[in-house]
C-alpha positions in Angstrom: 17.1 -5.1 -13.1 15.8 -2.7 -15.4 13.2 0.1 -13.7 10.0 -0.9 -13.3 6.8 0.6 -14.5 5.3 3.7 -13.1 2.1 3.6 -14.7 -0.5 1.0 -13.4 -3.6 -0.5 -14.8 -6.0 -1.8 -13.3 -5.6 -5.3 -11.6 -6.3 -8.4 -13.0 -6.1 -11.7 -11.0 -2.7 -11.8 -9.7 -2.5 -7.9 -8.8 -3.8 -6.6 -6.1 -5.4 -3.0 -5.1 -4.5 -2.2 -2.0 -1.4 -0.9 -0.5 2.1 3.6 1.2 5.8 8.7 2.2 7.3 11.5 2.7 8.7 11.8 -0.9 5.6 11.6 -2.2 2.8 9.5 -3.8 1.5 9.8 -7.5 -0.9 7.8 -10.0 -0.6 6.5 -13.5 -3.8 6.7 -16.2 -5.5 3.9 -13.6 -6.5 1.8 -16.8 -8.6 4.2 -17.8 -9.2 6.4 -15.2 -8.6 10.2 -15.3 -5.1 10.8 -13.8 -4.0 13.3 -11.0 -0.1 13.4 -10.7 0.4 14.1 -7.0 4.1 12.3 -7.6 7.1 13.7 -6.2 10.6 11.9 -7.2 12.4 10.9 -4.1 16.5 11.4 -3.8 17.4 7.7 -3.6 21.5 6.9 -3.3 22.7 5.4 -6.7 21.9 1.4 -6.5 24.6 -1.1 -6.1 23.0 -3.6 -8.9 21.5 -3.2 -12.2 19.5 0.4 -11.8 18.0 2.6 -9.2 14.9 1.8 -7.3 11.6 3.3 -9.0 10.5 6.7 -8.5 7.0 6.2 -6.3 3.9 5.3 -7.2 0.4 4.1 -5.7 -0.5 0.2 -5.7 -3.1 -0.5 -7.8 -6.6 -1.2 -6.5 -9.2 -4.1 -6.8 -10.2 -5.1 -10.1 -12.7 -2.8 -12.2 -11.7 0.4 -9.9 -9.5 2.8 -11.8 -6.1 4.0 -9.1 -5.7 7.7 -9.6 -4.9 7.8 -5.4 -2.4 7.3 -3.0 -2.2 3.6 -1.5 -5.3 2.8 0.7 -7.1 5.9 -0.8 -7.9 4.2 -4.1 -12.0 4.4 -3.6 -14.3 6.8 -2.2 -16.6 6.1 1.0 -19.5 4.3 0.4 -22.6 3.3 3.2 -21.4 0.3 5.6 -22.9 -3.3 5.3 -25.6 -3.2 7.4 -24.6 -5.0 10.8 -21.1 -3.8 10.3 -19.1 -3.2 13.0 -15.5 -2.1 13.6 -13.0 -2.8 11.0 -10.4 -5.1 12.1 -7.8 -4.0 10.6 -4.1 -5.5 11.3 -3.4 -6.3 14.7 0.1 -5.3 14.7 1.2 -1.7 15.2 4.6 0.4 15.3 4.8 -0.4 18.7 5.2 -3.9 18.2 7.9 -3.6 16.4 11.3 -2.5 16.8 11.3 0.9 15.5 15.0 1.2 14.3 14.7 -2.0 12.2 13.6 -0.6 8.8 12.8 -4.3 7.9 10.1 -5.1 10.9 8.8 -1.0 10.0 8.1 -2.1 6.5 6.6 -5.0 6.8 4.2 -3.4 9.4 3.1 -1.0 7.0 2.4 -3.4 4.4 0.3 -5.8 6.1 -1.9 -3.0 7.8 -2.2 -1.0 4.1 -3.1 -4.4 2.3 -5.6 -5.4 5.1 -9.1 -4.7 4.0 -12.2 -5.7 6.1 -15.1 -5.3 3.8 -17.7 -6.4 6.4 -16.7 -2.8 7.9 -15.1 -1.0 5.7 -16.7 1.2 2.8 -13.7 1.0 0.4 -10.0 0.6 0.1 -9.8 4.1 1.5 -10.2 3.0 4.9 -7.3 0.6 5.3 -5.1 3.8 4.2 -6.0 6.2 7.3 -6.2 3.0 9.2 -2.2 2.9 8.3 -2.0 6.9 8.6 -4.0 7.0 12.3 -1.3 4.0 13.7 1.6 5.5 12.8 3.5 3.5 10.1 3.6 6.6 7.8 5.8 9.5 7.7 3.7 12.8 8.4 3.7 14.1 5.3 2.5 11.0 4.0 -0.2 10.1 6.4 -1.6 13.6 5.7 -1.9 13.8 2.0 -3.5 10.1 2.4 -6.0 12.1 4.7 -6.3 14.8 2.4 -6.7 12.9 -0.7 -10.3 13.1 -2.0 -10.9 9.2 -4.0 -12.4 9.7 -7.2 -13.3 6.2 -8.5 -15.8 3.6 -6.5 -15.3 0.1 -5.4 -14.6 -2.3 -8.3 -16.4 -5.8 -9.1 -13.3 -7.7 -7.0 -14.0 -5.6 -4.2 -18.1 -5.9 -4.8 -17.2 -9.7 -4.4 -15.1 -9.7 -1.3 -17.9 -7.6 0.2 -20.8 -10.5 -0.9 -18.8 -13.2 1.5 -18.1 -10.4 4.1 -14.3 -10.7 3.8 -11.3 -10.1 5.1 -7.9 -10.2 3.6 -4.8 -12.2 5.5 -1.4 -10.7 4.3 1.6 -12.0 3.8 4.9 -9.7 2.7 7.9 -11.2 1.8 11.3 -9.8 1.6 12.2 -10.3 -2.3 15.4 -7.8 -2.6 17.7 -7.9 -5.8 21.1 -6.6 -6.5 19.5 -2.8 -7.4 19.0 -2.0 -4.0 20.3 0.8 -3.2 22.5 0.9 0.5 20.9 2.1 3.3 21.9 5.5 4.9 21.4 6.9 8.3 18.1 8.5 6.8 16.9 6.6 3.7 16.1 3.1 2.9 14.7 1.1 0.8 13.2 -2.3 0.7 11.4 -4.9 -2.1 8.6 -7.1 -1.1 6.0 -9.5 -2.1 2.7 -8.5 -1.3 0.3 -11.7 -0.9 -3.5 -10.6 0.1 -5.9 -13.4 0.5 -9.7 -13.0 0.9 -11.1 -14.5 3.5 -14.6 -14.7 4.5 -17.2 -16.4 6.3 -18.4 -19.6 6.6 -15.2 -20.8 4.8 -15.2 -18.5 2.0 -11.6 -18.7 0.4 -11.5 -15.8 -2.8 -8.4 -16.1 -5.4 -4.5 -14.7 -3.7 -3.5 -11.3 -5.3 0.3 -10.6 -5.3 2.1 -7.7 -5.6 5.9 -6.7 -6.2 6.2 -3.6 -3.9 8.8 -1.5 -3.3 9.1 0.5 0.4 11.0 3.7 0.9 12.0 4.4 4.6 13.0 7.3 5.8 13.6 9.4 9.2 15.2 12.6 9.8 18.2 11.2 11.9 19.9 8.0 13.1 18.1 8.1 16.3 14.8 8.6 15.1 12.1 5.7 14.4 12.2 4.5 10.6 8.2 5.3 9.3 7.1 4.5 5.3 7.8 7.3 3.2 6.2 5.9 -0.1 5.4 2.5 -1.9 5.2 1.4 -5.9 4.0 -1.2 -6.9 5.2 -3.1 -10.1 
């Protein structure tokens, strides 16, 4: 598998926005957008397959928004809907979930970082400190998702979610190749497909975005819980 691209545009119909380490985080030219490199390389084991797993990088964010941010972080706050309440947010949380099972961790993370509520939220921003606040993240990473000041606004894709009050329904699956590099006591890392669909109300259905993500796990010993240390997307 040759290494996949660290520099992300922004999405078109099958790409999605939304979506998390202790490594680090970092941002490509965003399409257009000006570029803040807040990337640190991660010291992942030599793969087993074709080529290493990518060096981190933020998942791109909702079409017409530029991602210069960390996942979740990709837009700055804007006024709530009127009416809105609470966002919903995922329902599942790291105490649901075995906490040694680097699989279960993952996909945790990626369901609540992908899981936008536009009838509450103000941008993709929210969904990140949603994921930060429960626990999923390493601390380092939670906090430079808290610190991380958005510098583009909602795009159209988002501006039409928001018009049908919508909420997306995610969907990871495990899609792992031969590059994978092998878990240690500390580090691991994991591929997924990302599938975010819109839903909103009165039957609303919006267009499925995928993503091909990759997760990097870490904890500082065996008997410590695995949290999300970073995300790219391809």
């Amino acid at each position: 598998m040759t290494s996949p691209r660290t520099r992300i545009s922004a999405v078109a119909a099958t790409v999605l926005t939304l979506g998390l380490l202790a490594g680090g985080c970092g941002s490509g030219d965003g399409g257009g957008g000006g570029g803040e490199d807040v990337r640190t390389a991660p010291s992942a084991p030599p793969a087993t397959g074709t080529g290493p797993y990518p060096t981190p990088t933020p998942p791109p964010t909702p079409t017409g928004t530029a991602s210069t941010a960390p996942p979740g972080t990709d837009a700055p706050a804007r006024p709530r809907p009127s009416g809105a309440g609470e966002a919903r947010g995922s329902t599942v949380r790291p105490e649901d979930v075995d906490p040694a099972d680097a699989d279960k961790v993952g996909e945790g993370a990626l369901t609540a970082l992908w899981t936008y509520d536009t009838a509450a939220d103000s941008g993709p921003h929210d969904a990140g400190l949603r994921a930060a606040d429960a626990g999923w993240l390493t601390d380092a990473y939670a906090d430079r998702l808290r610190a991380h000041q958005p510098q583009s606004v909602p795009g159209a894709q988002w501006q039409e979610w928001a018009e049908h009050g919508a909420r997306t329904a995610v969907v990871p699956e495990k899609t792992e190749d031969a590059a994978k590099p092998p878990d240690s006591e500390t580090e691991a890392w994991r591929q997924w497909t990302v599938t975010a669909t819109p839903e909103g109300r009165e039957g609303w259905k919006g267009e499925p975005v995928v993503s091909a993500v990759y997760v990097q796990l870490t904890r500082a010993t065996a008997d410590e819980p695995w949290r999300v240390a970073d995300v790219t997307v391809r």
